[in-house]
N, C-alpha and C positions, 0 to 999 in steps of 0.2 A: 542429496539426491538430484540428480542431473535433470530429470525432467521436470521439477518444480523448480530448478533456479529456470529451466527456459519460459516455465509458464509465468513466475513471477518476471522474468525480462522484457517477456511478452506485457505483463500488467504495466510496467513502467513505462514502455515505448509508445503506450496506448494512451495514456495522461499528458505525455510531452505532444503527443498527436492533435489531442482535446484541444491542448494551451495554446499551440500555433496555430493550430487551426482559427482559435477565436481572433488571435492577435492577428494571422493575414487569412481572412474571410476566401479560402481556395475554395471555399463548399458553398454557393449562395442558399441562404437560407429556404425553407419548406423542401429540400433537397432531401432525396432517401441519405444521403452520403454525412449529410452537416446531422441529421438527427442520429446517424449510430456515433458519429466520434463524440458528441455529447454524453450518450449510454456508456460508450468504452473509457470515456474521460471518469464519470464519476464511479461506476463499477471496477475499473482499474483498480483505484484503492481500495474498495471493500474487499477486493483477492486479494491483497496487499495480508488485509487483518487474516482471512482463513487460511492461507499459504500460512503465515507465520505460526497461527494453531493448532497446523499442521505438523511444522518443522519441529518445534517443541515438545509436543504430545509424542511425536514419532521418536524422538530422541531421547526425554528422561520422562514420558509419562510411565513407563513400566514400572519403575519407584521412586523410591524418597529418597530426596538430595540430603546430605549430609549437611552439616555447618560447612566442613572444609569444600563440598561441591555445591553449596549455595554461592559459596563468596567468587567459586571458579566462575560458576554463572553468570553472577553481577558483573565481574571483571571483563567477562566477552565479551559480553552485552553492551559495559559501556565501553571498551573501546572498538565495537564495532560499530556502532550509534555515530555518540560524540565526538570523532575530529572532524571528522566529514561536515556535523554539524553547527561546531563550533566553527570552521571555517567559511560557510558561508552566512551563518549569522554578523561574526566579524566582515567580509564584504557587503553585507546591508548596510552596516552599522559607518564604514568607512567610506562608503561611496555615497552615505545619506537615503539608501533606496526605502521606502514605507511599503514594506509587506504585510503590516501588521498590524497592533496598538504603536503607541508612541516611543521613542528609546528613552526611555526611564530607566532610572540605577533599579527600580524593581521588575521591569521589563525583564532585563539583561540576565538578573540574579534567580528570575525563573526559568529563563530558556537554560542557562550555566547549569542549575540544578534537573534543569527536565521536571521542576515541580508542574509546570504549569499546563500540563495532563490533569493534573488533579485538580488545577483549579479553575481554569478557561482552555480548551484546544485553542483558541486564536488568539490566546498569548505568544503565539507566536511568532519570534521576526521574521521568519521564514517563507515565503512562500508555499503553501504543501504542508509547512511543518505541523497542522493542526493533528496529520495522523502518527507524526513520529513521536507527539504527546503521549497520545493515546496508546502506541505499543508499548512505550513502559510504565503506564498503568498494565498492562496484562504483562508485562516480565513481572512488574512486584508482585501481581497476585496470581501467576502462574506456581511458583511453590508449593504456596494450599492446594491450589486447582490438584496439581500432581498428586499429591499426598491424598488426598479423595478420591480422584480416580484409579490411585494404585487400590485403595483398598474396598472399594465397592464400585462393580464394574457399568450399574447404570449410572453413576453420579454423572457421565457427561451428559448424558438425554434426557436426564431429568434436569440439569442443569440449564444445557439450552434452551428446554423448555421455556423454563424460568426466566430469563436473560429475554427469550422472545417473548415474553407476556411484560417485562418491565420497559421494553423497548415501545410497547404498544400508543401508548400516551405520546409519544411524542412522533413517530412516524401517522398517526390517525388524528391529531389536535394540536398539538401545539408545536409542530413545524408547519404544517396548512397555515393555521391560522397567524401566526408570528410575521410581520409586517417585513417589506422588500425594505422600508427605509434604513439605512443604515444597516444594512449586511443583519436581521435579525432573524430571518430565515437561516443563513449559511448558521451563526450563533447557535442558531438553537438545533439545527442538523446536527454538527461534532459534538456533542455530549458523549460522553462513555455512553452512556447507559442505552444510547441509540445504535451503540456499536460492539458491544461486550460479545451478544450472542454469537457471533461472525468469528470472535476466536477461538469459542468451544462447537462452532459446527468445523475447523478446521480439525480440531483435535477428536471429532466424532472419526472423520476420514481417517486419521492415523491412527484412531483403535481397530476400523476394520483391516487398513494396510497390516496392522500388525497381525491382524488376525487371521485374516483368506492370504493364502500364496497362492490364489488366481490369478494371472496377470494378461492383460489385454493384446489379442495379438494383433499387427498393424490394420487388416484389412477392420478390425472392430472397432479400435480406437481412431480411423480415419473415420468410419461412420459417424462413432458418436458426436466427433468433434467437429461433422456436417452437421448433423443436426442440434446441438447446442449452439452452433453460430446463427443458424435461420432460427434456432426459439430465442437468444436475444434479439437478432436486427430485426426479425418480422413482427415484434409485441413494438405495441405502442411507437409505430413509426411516425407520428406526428401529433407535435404540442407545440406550445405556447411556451411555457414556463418550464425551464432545466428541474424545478423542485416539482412537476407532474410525474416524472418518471422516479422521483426519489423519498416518494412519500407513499403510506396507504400500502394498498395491495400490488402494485406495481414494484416498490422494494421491495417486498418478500419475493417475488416473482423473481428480480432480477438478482437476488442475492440468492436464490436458490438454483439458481442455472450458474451461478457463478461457481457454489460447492458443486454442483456436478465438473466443472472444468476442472476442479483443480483432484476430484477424482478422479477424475478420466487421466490426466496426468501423471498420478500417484499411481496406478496400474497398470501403466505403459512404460516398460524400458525402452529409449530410445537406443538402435542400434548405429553404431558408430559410421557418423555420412557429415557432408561441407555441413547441412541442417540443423546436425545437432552442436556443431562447431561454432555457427552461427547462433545459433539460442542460446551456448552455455555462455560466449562472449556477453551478451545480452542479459545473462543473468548474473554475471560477475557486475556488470556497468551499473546495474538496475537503479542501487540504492544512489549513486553518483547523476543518473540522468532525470532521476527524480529529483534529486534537491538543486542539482544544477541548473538545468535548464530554465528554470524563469531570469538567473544573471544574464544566461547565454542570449538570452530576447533583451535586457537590461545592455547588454553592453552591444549590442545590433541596433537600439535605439540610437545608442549616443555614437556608433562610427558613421552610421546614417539617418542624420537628423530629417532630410526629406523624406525619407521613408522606402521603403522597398516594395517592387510587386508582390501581391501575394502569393504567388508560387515560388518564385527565388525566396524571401523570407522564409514560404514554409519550408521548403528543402534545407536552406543554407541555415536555420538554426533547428530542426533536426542535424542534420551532421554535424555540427559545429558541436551540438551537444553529445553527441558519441564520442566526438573526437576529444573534448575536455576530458569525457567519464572516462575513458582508456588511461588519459594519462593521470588523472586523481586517484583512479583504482590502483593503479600502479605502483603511484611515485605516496599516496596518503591510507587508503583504506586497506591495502595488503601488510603495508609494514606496520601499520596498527593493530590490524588483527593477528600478528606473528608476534607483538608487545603482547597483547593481553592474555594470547595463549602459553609467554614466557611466565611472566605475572603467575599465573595462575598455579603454574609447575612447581616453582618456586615458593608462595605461598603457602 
């Protein structure tokens, strides 16, 4: 669906924004400007999870996958994932960078596996990679999910519910309280269970997409998507602490304007303009500017050790980072996802 790869493009271009941003300080801080790219950094990825429990639910939530379309699944999935990410784990690993815990032969053997979703999100070497854990914990237990929601049509709202009541304890105590030293706030932030609800509100979207063939005409969808930009930038325009806006009632706030975007998206066909040319580029790169971009500041370090302006830095590794993900998408993630779609035929 064309308008959720630009919206997810949209999510990733917003995180690499965050990151540069922090690395060349363009925004001096107590700025309206430094406190939403903060919002759009960490919110970025929570569209990340509803996009994706969107794409899913939209695609085989209607029924139950078979043995022979289980195994198609896994095989997409993981070659649409893993080169991408086994390749820049391997440049961590070679060029020595510490994204992460330590490189341990058990390090390596969870990120190789993608176990370590299940066991720590910041097992991983990766920069970012704590949410690419966490999506395949919900590809393994998307199947069930499906098979519930095919056969009894509140299971997702009662589900979310759920998911949002187990999530409580740790957005209300024990991320507040969980100590800055040693990253144990970030720690205790990426848990699944802080994050599970996020991909059965994506897949709430794709029950109604399946269900109204209402669709949003532009003068309504430029509306909405005024007005869900001024209810994120205008809430909590100034803090202290990046975990103020990420804890308590301020995440549900910001996670629920987040499933309005990626509604509003879902109901809008974009009509064919440079725009939508522009955003679907954008959502081809998405997964590539996401994991790329913290090398692309890694390798801006080491050709300029004095360091750069913050404006030049921040443009020249945003671009730098498009201009990688163009050719990764191209020349690594397209012919891998043409392997898994072969795989799978065959199969």
């Amino acid at each position: 669906m064309d308008s959720l790869d630009i919206f997810r493009g949209l999510m990733a271009f917003a995180v690499a924004i965050y990151h540069f941003a922090n690395w060349y300080p363009v925004f001096p801080a107590g700025q309206f400007a430094a406190y939403t790219t903060k919002k759009i950094g960490a919110y970025g990825v929570e569209g990340f999870f509803i996009i994706s429990g969107f794409c899913f639910f939209y695609l085989y939530g209607a029924g139950t996958l078979s043995p022979a379309g289980l195994r198609d699944f896994h095989l997409k999935r993981f070659f649409r994932i893993a080169p991408l990410y086994y390749l820049a784990v391997a440049a961590n690993l070679v060029f020595g960078i510490q994204a992460g815990p330590q490189h341990t032969l058990r390090m390596v053997a969870e990120n190789g596996s993608f176990t370590f979703g299940l066991i720590h999100p910041n097992h991983s070497l990766v920069t970012g990679g704590w949410s690419i854990g966490l999506e395949y914990v919900f590809y393994l237990a998307f199947p069930l999910l499906a098979w519930a929601a095919a056969r009894w049509k509140p299971f997702l709202a009662v589900a979310t519910l759920a998911l949002l009541a187990l999530s409580a304890p740790w957005t209300f105590t024990w991320v507040p309280q969980a100590s800055h030293a040693g990253d144990m706030k970030f720690h205790a932030y990426v848990h699944v269970a802080n994050h599970a609800f996020l991909f059965l509100m994506g897949g709430l979207v794709a029950q109604a997409r399946l269900a109204w063939k209402v669709r949003l005409p532009t003068p309504a969808f430029l509306a909405v998507c005024v007005a869900l930009v001024l209810a994120f930038t205008l809430k909590h325009r100034n803090f202290y602490d990046d975990f103020e806006i990420m804890v308590g009632w301020p995440r549900y706030y910001f996670c629920l304007v987040c499933m309005a975007g990626v509604a509003a998206f879902a109901f809008y066909d974009f009509p064919d303009s440079p725009v939508k040319t522009v955003g679907k580029f954008l959502g081809e790169v998405s997964y590539s500017v996401y994991l790329l971009h913290p090398l692309v500041q890694e390798g801006m370090a080491h050709a300029a050790p004095g360091g750069l302006g913050p404006w030049t830095g921040f443009l020249l590794g945003l671009g730098l980072s498009l201009g990688l993900s163009a050719l990764t998408f191209r020349f690594i993630e397209k012919p891998m996802m043409g392997l898994g779609r072969r795989l799978s035929l065959r199969s």
